[in-house]
N, C-alpha and C positions, 0 to 999 in steps of 0.2 A: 713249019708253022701250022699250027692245028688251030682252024678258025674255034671260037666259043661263044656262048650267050649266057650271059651272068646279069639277070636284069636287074635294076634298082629303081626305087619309088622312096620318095620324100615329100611329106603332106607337112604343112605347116598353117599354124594363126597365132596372128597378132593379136594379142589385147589390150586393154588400155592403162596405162601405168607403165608401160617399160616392161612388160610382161610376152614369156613368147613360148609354144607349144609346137615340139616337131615332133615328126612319126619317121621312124625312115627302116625300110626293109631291103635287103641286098638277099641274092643268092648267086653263088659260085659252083663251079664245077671243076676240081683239082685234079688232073691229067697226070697221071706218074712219068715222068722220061721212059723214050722208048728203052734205053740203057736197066732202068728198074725191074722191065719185065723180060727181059734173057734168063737164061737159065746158065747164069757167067758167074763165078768163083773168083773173086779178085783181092790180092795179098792187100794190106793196107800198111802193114806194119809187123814185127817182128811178132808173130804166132798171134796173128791179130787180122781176120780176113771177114771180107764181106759178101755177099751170098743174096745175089737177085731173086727176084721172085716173078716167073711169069702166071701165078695166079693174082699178083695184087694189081685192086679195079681202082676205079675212080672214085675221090672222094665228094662230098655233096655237102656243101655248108648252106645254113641260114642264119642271117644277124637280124634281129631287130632293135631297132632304139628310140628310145623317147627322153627328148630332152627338155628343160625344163630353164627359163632364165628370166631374171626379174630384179630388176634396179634402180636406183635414182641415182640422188646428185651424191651421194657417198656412199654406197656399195654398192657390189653387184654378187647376184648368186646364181650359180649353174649348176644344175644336177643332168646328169645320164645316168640311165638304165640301159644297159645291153644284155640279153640274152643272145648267145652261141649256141648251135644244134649243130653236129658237124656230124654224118652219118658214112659209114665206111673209113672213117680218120684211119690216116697213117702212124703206125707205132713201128718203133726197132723191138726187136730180140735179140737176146743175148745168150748162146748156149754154149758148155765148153764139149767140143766135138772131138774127135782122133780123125785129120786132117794131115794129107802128106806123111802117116807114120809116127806124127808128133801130136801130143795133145794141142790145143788152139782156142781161141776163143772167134764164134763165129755171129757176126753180125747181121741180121734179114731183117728186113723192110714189111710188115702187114698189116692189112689191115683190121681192126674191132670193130665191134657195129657201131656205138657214138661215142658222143662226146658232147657235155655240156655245158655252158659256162653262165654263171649270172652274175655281171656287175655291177656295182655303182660306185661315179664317180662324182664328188663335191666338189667344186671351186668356190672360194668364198674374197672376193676381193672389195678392200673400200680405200677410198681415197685418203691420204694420208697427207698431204702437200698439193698446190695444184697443180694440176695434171701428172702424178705421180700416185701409182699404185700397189700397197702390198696385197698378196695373195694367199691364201693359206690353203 
Protein backbone atom coordinates (compact mmCIF):
# COMPACT_ATOMS: atom_id res chain seq x y z
CA UNK A 1 0.00 0.00 0.00
CA UNK A 2 1.50 3.19 -1.20
CA UNK A 3 0.31 6.07 1.11
CA UNK A 4 -1.07 9.42 -1.31
CA UNK A 5 -2.34 13.02 -1.20
CA UNK A 6 -5.00 13.76 -3.92
CA UNK A 7 -6.43 17.05 -2.35
CA UNK A 8 -9.97 18.31 -3.06
CA UNK A 9 -11.80 21.83 -2.37
CA UNK A 10 -15.49 22.61 -2.94
CA UNK A 11 -16.68 26.24 -2.62
CA UNK A 12 -20.21 26.78 -2.97
CA UNK A 13 -23.37 29.75 -2.56
CA UNK A 14 -26.68 29.89 -2.27
CA UNK A 15 -28.90 32.26 -3.87
CA UNK A 16 -32.22 33.13 -3.66
CA UNK A 17 -34.85 31.44 -5.80
CA UNK A 18 -33.71 27.93 -5.45
CA UNK A 19 -30.52 28.85 -7.17
CA UNK A 20 -27.00 27.30 -6.40
CA UNK A 21 -23.28 27.88 -7.39
CA UNK A 22 -20.41 25.20 -6.73
CA UNK A 23 -16.78 25.33 -7.64
CA UNK A 24 -14.99 22.20 -6.91
CA UNK A 25 -11.16 21.23 -7.90
CA UNK A 26 -9.76 17.61 -7.24
CA UNK A 27 -6.14 16.62 -8.07
CA UNK A 28 -4.75 12.89 -8.19
CA UNK A 29 -1.73 11.17 -8.48
CA UNK A 30 -1.98 7.64 -10.64
CA UNK A 31 0.72 5.28 -9.41
CA UNK A 32 1.31 2.51 -12.19
CA UNK A 33 1.43 -1.20 -10.30
CA UNK A 34 4.74 -2.25 -9.45
CA UNK A 35 3.92 -5.21 -11.99
CA UNK A 36 3.81 -2.23 -15.02
CA UNK A 37 7.28 -1.14 -14.45
CA UNK A 38 9.37 -4.69 -14.85
CA UNK A 39 11.00 -5.33 -17.64
CA UNK A 40 8.53 -8.82 -17.94
CA UNK A 41 7.13 -10.06 -21.45
CA UNK A 42 3.95 -11.75 -20.59
CA UNK A 43 1.94 -14.29 -23.33
CA UNK A 44 -1.87 -12.99 -23.05
CA UNK A 45 -3.16 -14.95 -25.70
CA UNK A 46 -2.36 -16.83 -28.96
CA UNK A 47 0.47 -14.47 -30.78
CA UNK A 48 -0.93 -11.71 -28.54
CA UNK A 49 1.79 -10.57 -25.67
CA UNK A 50 2.22 -7.82 -23.34
CA UNK A 51 5.27 -6.00 -22.74
CA UNK A 52 5.97 -3.85 -19.28
CA UNK A 53 7.62 -0.81 -19.29
CA UNK A 54 10.08 0.13 -16.49
CA UNK A 55 10.40 3.72 -17.81
CA UNK A 56 6.43 4.47 -17.36
CA UNK A 57 6.09 7.31 -14.46
CA UNK A 58 3.18 8.65 -12.59
CA UNK A 59 0.28 10.15 -13.97
CA UNK A 60 -1.05 13.61 -12.52
CA UNK A 61 -4.75 14.61 -13.08
CA UNK A 62 -6.60 17.78 -12.47
CA UNK A 63 -10.65 18.17 -12.62
CA UNK A 64 -12.31 21.34 -12.24
CA UNK A 65 -16.05 21.82 -12.02
CA UNK A 66 -18.77 24.39 -11.75
CA UNK A 67 -22.09 23.53 -11.27
CA UNK A 68 -25.00 25.32 -11.87
CA UNK A 69 -28.73 24.60 -10.41
CA UNK A 70 -31.94 26.54 -10.33
CA UNK A 71 -35.75 25.63 -9.58
CA UNK A 72 -39.14 25.88 -8.43
CA UNK A 73 -42.21 24.32 -7.93
CA UNK A 74 -42.19 22.61 -11.59
CA UNK A 75 -38.80 22.27 -12.91
CA UNK A 76 -35.41 21.93 -12.10
CA UNK A 77 -32.12 22.67 -14.22
CA UNK A 78 -28.55 21.54 -13.64
CA UNK A 79 -25.66 22.21 -15.67
CA UNK A 80 -21.74 21.09 -15.10
CA UNK A 81 -18.91 22.08 -16.71
CA UNK A 82 -15.89 19.85 -16.20
CA UNK A 83 -12.44 20.36 -17.47
CA UNK A 84 -9.86 17.25 -17.23
CA UNK A 85 -5.99 18.11 -17.63
CA UNK A 86 -4.35 14.78 -17.15
CA UNK A 87 -0.42 15.09 -17.66
CA UNK A 88 1.79 12.06 -18.10
CA UNK A 89 -1.74 9.86 -19.00
CA UNK A 90 -1.30 6.32 -19.76
CA UNK A 91 -1.83 5.10 -23.33
CA UNK A 92 -1.24 1.12 -24.92
CA UNK A 93 0.67 0.49 -28.11
CA UNK A 94 0.25 -1.64 -30.23
CA UNK A 95 3.16 -3.00 -32.59
CA UNK A 96 3.48 -6.25 -34.79
CA UNK A 97 7.08 -7.50 -33.59
CA UNK A 98 9.05 -11.01 -34.49
CA UNK A 99 8.68 -12.54 -30.90
CA UNK A 100 9.61 -16.15 -29.96
CA UNK A 101 10.57 -16.79 -33.95
CA UNK A 102 6.84 -15.86 -34.84
CA UNK A 103 5.42 -12.71 -35.92
CA UNK A 104 3.01 -11.29 -32.70
CA UNK A 105 1.29 -8.43 -31.92
CA UNK A 106 2.83 -6.69 -28.81
CA UNK A 107 1.11 -4.60 -26.33
CA UNK A 108 3.15 -1.64 -23.83
CA UNK A 109 1.79 0.63 -21.58
CA UNK A 110 3.15 4.59 -21.94
CA UNK A 111 2.98 7.34 -21.13
CA UNK A 112 2.13 11.02 -23.66
CA UNK A 113 2.44 14.12 -22.06
CA UNK A 114 -1.59 15.04 -21.73
CA UNK A 115 -4.66 14.75 -22.14
CA UNK A 116 -7.70 17.07 -22.00
CA UNK A 117 -11.30 16.86 -21.64
CA UNK A 118 -14.08 19.55 -21.53
CA UNK A 119 -17.55 18.81 -20.75
CA UNK A 120 -20.93 19.74 -20.29
CA UNK A 121 -23.55 18.17 -18.88
CA UNK A 122 -27.74 19.28 -18.90
CA UNK A 123 -30.24 17.96 -16.73
CA UNK A 124 -33.48 19.40 -17.32
CA UNK A 125 -36.29 18.00 -15.12
CA UNK A 126 -40.03 19.17 -14.23
CA UNK A 127 -42.75 17.84 -12.61
CA UNK A 128 -45.30 16.07 -14.30
CA UNK A 129 -47.74 14.60 -11.60
CA UNK A 130 -47.16 15.11 -7.90
CA UNK A 131 -44.25 14.20 -6.77
CA UNK A 132 -43.37 12.53 -9.84
CA UNK A 133 -40.58 13.66 -12.15
CA UNK A 134 -39.58 13.41 -15.95
CA UNK A 135 -35.97 14.19 -16.82
CA UNK A 136 -34.58 14.92 -20.07
Amino acid sequence: MRPTFNPRILLGYRFPNNQQLRWELETKNHIPEIGHTTEVVQRARENYYERNNPQLKNAYSGTTRLYYTNGNDYFDISNTVTYDYIHDVWAFTYTKTFWEGREVIMEQRINIPNEQKLMLHTVLSFQTFREQYAHL
